[in-house]
N, C-alpha and C positions, 0 to 999 in steps of 0.2 A: 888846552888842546881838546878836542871835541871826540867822545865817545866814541868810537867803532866800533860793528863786531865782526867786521869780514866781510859784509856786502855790500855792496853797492849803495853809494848816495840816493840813488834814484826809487824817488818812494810812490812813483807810479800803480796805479790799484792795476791791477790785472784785471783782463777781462774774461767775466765767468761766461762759459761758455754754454748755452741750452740750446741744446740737439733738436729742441721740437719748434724755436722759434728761429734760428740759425736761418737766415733766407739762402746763404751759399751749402748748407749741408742738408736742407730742402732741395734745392736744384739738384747736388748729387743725387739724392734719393730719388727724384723723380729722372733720371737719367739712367739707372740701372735698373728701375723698374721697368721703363720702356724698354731698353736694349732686349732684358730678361723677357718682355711676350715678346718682343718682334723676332726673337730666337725659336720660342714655343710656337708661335705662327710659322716662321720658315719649315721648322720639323716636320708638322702638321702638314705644310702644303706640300713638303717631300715627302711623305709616305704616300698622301692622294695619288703623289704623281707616279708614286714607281708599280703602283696596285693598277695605273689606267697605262703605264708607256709603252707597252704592245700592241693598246688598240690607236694609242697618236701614232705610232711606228706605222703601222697597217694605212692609215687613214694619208699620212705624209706621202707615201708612197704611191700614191694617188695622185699627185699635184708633178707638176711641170717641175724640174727644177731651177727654172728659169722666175717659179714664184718666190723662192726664198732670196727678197732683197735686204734682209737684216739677219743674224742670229737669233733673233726674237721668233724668227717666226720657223725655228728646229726644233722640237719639244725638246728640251736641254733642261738637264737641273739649276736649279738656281744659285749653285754654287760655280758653274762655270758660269751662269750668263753673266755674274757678280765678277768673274777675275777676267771676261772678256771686255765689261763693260771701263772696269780700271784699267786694262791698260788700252783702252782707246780702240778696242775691234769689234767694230759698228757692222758693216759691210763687206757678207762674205765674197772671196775672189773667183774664180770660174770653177778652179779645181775643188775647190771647199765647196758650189753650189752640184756640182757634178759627183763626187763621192758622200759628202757626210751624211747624205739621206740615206743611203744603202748601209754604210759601214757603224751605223749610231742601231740598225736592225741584227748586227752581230754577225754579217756578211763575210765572207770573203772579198776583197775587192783589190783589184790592179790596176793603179793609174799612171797614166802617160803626165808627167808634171817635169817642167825644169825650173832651177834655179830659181827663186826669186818671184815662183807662181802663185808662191802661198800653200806651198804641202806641207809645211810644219806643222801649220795649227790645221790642217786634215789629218793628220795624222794626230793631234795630240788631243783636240779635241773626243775623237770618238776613244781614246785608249781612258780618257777618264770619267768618260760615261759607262763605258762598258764594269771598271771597278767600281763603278757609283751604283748599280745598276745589282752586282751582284755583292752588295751591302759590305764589300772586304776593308777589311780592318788592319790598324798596321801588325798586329802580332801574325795575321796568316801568311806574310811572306811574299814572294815573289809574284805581283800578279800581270806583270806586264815590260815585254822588253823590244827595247828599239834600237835597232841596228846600222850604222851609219859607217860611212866608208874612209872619214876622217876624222881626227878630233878637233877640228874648227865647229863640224857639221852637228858632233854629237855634243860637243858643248852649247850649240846656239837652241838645240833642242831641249838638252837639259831646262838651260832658264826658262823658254817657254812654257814647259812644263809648270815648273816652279813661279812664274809668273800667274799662270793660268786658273793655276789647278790648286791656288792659296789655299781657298776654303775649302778645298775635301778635307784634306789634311793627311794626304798618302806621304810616304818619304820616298823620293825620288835621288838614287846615285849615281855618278858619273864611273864607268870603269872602262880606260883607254889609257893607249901606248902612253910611257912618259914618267907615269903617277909611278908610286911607290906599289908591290902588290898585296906585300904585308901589311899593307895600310888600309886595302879595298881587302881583305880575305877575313878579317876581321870584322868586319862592317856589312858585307855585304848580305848575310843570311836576316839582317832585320829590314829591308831593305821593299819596299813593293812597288818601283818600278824603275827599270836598269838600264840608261842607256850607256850606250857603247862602242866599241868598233870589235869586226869579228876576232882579230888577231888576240889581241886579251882575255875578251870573253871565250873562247876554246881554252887558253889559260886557265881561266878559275875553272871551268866542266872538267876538266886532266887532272889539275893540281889541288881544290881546293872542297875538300867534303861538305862545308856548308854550303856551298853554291848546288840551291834545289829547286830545280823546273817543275816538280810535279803538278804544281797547282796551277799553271801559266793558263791566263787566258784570254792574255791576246800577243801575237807577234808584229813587230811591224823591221818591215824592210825599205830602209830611204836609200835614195839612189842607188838603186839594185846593181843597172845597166856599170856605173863607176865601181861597182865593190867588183866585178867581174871582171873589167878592163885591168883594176889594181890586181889581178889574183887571187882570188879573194872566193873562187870555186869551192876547192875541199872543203876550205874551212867552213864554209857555209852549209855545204853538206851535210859537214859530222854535226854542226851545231844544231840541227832541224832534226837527226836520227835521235839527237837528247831532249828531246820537247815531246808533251806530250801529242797525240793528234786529233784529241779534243779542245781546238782553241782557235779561234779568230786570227787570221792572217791579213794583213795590210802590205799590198807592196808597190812602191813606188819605183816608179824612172823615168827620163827624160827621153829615152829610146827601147820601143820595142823590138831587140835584136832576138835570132835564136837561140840565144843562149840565158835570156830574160826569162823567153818562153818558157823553155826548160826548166828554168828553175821556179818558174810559176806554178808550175804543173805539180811539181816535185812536193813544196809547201804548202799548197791553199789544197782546198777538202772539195 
C-alpha cells in the first residue's frame, strides 16, 4: 500500500507568482494608476471651475436660452454632467432651457411647468449645483429640501436625485406619509438633501429635535398650484416661518392661480 501523508496525489508545481513580470497584475497596476490621475485631473479641473463659475454664470446669462441645445453647453460640474450623461440626459427640454440658467446663478425663480415637461431634473439639477458650489460636506447637514404634493412625486424625485447626483456624494432621504417616523427621526439629522411631502415634513419641525433648517440653502416647491388645491396652505406656511430667509427658492406649477401668487410672494426674496 502506497505511502500517504494527508495530501493530495496531485504533485503539480505551483506557480510562483512575480509581481513585476505578472502581465495581469501589470494591467491592474496600470489601471489604478490611470483611474488615480484621471481622479487628480477631475479635482483639479473642479476647483478651476468653482474659482471662475460666476464669471460663466455672468457670461451665460448673456446667451438666448434657445442657445443651450445640450447640458454641455450650462457651466455644470462634471459630476452632474457625468450622472446626466449615464442616465441618457443629452437634450435639455423647454422648461430646463428656460430656468436652469437663472436658477444654477442662485436665483429665485417661478416656473409655469406641468407634468411630464421635464421639471425634475430643473429642479434637481440646480439643487446640486448649488451644494456643489458651496463645497457642503455630508457631516454639515441639511442643505436642501424639496417639496412635493405626493409620494409618487416625491419618490420619482428622490431617484432622480440619486441617479443624478452619484458623483457628489450628498446623502439624499425620502421623508413621506406611509414610512415609519421612528425610522426617518433617526436618520434624518445626517441627512443633506430631504425630499418630501408637506404633511410629515411639519411632523418632524413639531416632533423631532434633530430635524435642523439652519443651514438650508435651497428650497424647492414642485407642484405648488396641487399642494394648494390638496390643502396643503398652513402647512406650507408654518414650514417657510422654520427656514431660514437667507436661501434659494425654486417654485414650480402647472398654473398660475392667485393663490400660487401668494404664496410666491411669501417664499422667494
Amino acid at each position: 500500500m502506497p505511502h500517504t501523508n494527508g495530501k493530495s496525489g496531485n504533485n503539480r508545481r505551483k506557480r510562483k507568482f512575480d509581481g513585476e513580470n505578472d502581465s495581469s497584475f501589470k494591467k491592474i497596476l496600470r489601471e489604478k494608476r490611470l483611474m488615480k490621475k484621471r481622479k487628480q485631473e477631475l479635482k483639479q479641473k473642479e476647483e478651476n471651475m468653482l474659482d471662475e463659475v460666476q464669471d460663466k454664470y455672468q457670461e451665460m446669462l448673456k446667451k438666448s436660452s434657445r442657445t443651450f441645445h445640450s447640458f454641455e453647453d450650462f457651466p455644470l460640474s462634471w459630476k452632474t454632467l457625468e450622472g446626466l450623461k449615464e442616465n441618457e440626459y443629452v437634450k435639455p427640454t423647454e422648461i430646463q432651457r428656460d430656468t436652469i440658467a437663472y436658477s444654477l446663478t442662485g436665483s429665485d425663480v417661478v416656473g409655469a411647468a406641468k407634468t411630464g415637461s421635464g421639471k425634475t431634473l430643473a429642479l434637481v439639477i440646480p439643487v446640486l449645483e448649488a451644494l456643489w458650489r458651496a463645497k457642503w460636506s455630508p457631516e454639515y447637514g441639511l442643505g436642501a429640501l424639496v417639496i412635493s404634493p405626493t409620494r409618487e412625486l416625491a419618490l420619482q424625485t428622490f431617484s432622480t436625485i440619486n441617479a443624478v447626483g452619484k458623483h457628489h456624494g450628498f446623502s439624499c432621504g425620502l421623508v413621506i406619509g406611509g414610512s415609519e417616523v421612528a425610522f426617518e427621526r433617526n436618520r434624518i439629522s445626517g441627512v443633506n438633501i430631504i425630499v418630501c411631502t408637506p404633511g410629515r415634513l411639519l411632523q418632524h419641525m413639531d416632533e423631532n429635535e434633530q430635524m435642523n433648517c439652519d443651514c438650508l440653502q435651497v428650497l424647492v416647491l414642485d407642484e405648488a398650484d396641487r399642494m394648494l388645491d390638496m390643502g396643503f396652505s398652513k402647512q406650507l406656511n408654518s414650514i417657510i416661518c422654520n427656514l431660514p430667509a437667507e436661501r434659494q427658492t425654486l417654485l414650480f406649477s402647472a398654473t398660475q392661480t392667485r393663490n400660487v401668487k401668494d404664496l410666491s410672494r411669501v417664499c422667494t426674496n
